[in-house]
C-alpha positions as CSV (number, residue, x, y, z in Angstrom):
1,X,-42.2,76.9,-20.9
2,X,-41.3,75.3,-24.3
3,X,-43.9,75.3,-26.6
4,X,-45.4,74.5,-30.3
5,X,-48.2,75.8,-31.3
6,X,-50.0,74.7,-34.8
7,X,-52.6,76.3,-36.4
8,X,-53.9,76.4,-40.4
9,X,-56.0,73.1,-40.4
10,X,-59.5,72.7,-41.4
11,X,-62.1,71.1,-43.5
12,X,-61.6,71.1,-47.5
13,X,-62.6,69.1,-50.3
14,X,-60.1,66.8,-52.2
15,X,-57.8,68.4,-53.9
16,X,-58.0,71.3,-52.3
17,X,-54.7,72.9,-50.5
18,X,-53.9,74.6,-46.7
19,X,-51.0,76.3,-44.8
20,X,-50.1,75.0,-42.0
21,X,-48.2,77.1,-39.7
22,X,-46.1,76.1,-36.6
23,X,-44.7,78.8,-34.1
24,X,-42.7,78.2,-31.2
25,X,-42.5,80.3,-27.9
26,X,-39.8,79.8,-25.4
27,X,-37.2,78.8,-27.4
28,X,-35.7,79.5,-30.6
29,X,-36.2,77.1,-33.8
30,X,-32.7,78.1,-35.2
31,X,-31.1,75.6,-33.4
32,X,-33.4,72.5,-34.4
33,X,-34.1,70.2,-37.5
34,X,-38.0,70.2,-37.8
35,X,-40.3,67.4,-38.6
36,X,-44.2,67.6,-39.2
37,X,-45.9,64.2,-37.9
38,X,-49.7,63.0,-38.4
39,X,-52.0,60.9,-37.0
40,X,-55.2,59.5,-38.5
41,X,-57.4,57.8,-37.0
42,X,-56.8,53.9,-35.6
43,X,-53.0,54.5,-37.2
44,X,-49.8,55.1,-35.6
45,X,-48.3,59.0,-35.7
46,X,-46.0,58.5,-38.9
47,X,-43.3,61.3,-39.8
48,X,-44.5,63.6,-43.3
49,X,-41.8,66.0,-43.8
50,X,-38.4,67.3,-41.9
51,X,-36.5,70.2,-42.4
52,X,-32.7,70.9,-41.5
53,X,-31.3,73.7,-39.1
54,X,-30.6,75.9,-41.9
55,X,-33.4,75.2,-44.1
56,X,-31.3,73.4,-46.9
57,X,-32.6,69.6,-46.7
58,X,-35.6,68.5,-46.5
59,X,-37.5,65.2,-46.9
60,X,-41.0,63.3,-47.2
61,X,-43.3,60.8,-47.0
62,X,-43.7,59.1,-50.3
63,X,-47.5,59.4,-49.9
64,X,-47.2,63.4,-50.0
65,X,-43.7,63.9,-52.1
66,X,-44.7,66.6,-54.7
67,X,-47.7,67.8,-53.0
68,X,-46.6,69.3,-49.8
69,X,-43.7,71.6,-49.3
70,X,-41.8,71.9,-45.7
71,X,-40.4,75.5,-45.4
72,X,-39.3,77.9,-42.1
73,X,-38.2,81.3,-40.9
74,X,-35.8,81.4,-38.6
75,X,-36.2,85.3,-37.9
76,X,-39.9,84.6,-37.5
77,X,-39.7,81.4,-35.6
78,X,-42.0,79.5,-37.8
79,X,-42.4,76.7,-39.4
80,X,-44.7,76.1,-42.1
81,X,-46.2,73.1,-44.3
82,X,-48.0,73.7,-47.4
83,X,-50.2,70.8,-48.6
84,X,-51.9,70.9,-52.1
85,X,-53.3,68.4,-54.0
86,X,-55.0,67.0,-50.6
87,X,-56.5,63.4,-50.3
88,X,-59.3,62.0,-48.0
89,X,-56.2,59.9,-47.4
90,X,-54.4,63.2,-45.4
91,X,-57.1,63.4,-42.9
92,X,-55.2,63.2,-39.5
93,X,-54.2,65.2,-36.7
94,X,-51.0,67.1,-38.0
95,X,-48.4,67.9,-35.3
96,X,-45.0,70.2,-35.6
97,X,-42.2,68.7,-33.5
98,X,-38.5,69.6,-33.1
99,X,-35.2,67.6,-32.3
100,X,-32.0,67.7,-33.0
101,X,-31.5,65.4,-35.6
102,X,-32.7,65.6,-39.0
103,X,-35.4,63.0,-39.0
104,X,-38.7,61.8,-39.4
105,X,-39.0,59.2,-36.4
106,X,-40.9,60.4,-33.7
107,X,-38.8,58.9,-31.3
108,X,-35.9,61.3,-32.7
109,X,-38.3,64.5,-31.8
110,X,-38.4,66.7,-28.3
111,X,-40.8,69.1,-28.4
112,X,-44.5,68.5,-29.7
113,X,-47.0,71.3,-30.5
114,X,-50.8,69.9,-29.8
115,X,-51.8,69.2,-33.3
116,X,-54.6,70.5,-35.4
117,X,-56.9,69.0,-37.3
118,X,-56.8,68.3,-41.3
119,X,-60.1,66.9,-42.7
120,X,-60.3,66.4,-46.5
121,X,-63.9,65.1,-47.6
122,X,-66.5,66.2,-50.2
């Protein structure tokens, strides 16, 4: 059984900063690009950040470029997303996915971890 498992979120004040962490069991990540997705609320699941196979390109939401850093370990089969800096704005459900192009579109992804919750408020 493929799957992703996300865990790091939790409740924080603005500007405040988690680790989001993203481990995969039945399969290796090695041989995927990597995108973190989120969902908020009454909004559409919209692509944050991706990652290439090899770790050397990576992209991001213009809402979150300088503030959150997309990273993985291939030996570890992990995937992580560090968010500083964080807005009531980046309160959402934050899901890992995998596919095999280097994208944020979540019709590009295969394999979705069950999300965890990110809540930013004072």
């Amino acid at each position: 059984q493929y799957r992703l498992v996300e865990s790091g979120g939790g409740l924080v004040q603005p500007g405040g900063s988690l680790r989001l962490s993203c481990a995969a069991s039945g399969f290796t990540l090695e041989n995927y690009a990597i995108g973190w997705f989120r969902q908020a609320p009454g909004k559409e699941r919209e692509g944050v950040s991706c990652i290439s196979k090899n770790g050397g390109t990576t992209a991001y939401e213009d809402s979150v470029e300088g503030r959150f850093t997309i990273s993985r370990d291939n030996a570890k089969n992990t995937v992580y997303l560090q968010m500083n800096s964080l807005k009531p704005e980046d309160t959402a459900v934050y899901y890992c996915a995998v596919g095999v192009l280097f994208s944020r579109r979540v019709s590009d992804m295969r394999y979705w971890g069950q999300g965890t919750q990110v809540t930013v408020s004072s």
